[in-house]
C-alpha positions in Angstrom: 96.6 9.3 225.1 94.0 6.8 226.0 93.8 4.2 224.0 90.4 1.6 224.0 91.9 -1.3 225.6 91.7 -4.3 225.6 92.8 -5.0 222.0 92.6 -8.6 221.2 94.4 -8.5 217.3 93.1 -11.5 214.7 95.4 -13.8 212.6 94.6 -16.3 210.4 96.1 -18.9 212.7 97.1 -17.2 216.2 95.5 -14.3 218.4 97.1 -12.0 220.3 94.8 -10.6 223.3 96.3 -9.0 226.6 97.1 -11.5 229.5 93.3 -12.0 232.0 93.6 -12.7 235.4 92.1 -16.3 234.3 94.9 -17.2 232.0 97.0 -17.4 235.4 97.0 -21.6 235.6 98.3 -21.6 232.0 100.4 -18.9 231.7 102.4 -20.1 235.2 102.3 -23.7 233.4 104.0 -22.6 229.8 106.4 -20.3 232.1 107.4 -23.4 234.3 107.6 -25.8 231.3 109.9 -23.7 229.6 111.9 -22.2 232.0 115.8 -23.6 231.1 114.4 -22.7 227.2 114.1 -19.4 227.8 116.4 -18.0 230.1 119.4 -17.5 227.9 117.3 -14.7 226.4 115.6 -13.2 229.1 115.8 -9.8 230.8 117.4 -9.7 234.5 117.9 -7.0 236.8 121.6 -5.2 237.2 122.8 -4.6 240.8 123.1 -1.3 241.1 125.2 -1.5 244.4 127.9 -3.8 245.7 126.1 -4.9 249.0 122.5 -5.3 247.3 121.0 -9.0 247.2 120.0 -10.3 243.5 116.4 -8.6 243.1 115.4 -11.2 240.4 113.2 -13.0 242.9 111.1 -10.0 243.5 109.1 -9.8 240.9 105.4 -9.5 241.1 102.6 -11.5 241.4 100.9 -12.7 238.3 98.0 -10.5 239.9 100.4 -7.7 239.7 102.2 -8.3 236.5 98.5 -8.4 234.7 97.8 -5.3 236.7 100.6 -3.4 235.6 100.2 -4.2 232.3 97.0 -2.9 231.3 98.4 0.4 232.8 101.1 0.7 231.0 98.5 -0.1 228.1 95.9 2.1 228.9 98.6 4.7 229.5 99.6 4.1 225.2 103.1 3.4 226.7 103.5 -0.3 226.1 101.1 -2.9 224.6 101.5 -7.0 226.0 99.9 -10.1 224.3 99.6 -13.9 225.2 100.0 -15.5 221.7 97.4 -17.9 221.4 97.0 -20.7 219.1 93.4 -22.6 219.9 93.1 -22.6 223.6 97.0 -22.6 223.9 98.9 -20.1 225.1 101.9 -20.3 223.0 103.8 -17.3 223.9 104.0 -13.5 224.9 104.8 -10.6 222.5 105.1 -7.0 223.1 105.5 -3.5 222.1 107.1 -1.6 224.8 109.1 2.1 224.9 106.5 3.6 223.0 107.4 7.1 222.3 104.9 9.6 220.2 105.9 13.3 219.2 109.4 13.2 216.6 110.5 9.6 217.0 106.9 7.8 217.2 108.4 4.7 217.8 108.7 1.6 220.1 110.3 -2.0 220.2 109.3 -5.3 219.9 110.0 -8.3 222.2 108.9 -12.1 222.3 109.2 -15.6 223.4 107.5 -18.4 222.7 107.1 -22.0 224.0 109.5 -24.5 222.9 106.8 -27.1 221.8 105.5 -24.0 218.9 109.0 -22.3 217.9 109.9 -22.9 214.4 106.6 -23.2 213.2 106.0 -19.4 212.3 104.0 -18.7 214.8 106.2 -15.9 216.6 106.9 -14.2 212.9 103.0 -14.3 212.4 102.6 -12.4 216.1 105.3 -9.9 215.1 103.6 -9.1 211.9 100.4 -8.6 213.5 101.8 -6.5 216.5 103.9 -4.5 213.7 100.4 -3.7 211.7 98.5 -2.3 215.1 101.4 -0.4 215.8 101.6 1.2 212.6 97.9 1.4 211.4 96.6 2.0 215.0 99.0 4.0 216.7 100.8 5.1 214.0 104.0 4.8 215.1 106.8 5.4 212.4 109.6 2.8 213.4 109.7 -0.2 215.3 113.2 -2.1 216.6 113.4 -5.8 217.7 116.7 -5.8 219.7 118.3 -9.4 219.9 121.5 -11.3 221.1 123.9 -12.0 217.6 123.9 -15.6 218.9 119.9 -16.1 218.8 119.4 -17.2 214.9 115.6 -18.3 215.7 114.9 -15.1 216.9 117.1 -13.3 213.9 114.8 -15.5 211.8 111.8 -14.2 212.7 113.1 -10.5 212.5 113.9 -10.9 208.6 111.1 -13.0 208.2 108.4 -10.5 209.8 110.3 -7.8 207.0 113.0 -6.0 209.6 115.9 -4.8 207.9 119.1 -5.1 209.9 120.7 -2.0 211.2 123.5 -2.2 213.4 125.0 -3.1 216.5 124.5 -2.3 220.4 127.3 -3.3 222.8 126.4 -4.5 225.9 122.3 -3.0 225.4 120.6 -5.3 228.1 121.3 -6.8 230.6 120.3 -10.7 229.6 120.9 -13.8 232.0 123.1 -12.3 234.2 125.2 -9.9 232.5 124.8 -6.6 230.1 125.0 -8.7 226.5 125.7 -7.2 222.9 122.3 -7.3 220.7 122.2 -6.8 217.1 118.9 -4.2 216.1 116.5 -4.9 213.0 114.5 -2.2 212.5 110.8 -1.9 210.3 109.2 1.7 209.2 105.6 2.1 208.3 105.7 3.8 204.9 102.6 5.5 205.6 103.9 7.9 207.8 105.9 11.1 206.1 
């Protein structure tokens, strides 16, 4: 499935356009800035054997990261967006494990910057991505998977319309360690 990319996806206070090779200076900046805010919640790689070194510190470049992204976009397998507000980028959102056939579905993941959260920005993004996902792509359920402790990020699930569903033990593996998530879940009612 090729998909015409790239999408840039209009609010009525934030955008959400894929990541350019210029946003580098900014997006570095926001990442730096909010570094200790963030990394309670974000995804880290498992060692897979005893004797193998932490491989956290190998991701890619910026370069790279951008690179891979509009693949993996272009490919209709998963869809990333800077959230901007003005000329600041406030955050990242996107819709990754998309899956067509039976399940048509995907999941939703975000952060935001510290100096924007609890301003409804983040709920805003995650209703916009939800609409392209379900009136573009037409995907029939979308998860966002979270840690029970993260009430901001809870927030914006229920906010955004997700309906709680369940549990997950030990689903990702967050900071450090495989960590328990809770799963809200959103179906586009267009889709029989």
């Amino acid at each position: 499935m090729n998909q015409h990319w790239p999408v840039t996806i209009f609010g009525d206070e934030i955008l959400l356009r894929p990541l350019r090779y210029q946003d580098r200076k900014k997006w570095n900046a926001v990442r730096a800035e909010n570094r200790e805010w963030l990394s309670p919640w974000e995804a880290t790689t498992p060692r897979l054997y005893a004797d193998e070194a932490d491989q956290n510190h190998l991701l890619p470049s910026y370069f790279g990261m951008v690179r891979t992204l509009n693949t993996e976009a272009k490919q209709a397998r998963s869809f990333t967006f800077a959230i901007w507000k003005d000329r600041n980028l406030i955050g990242q959102i996107s819709l990754g494990a998309v899956v067509y056939g039976a399940l048509r579905g995907g999941h939703i993941g975000y952060w935001i910057d510290r100096n924007f959260a609890n301003k409804g920005y983040t709920s805003a993004a995650v209703e916009l991505l939800t609409e392209y996902a379900f009136k573009s792509l037409l995907l029939h359920r979308i998860e966002i998977n979270l840690r029970p402790e993260n009430a901001a990020s809870r927030r914006v699930a229920e906010k955004a319309g997700y309906i709680f569903e369940g549990g997950r033990a030990r689903y990702l593996h967050i900071d450090g360690d495989w960590r328990d998530h809770i799963c809200f879940v959103k179906e586009n009612p267009s889709i029989k």
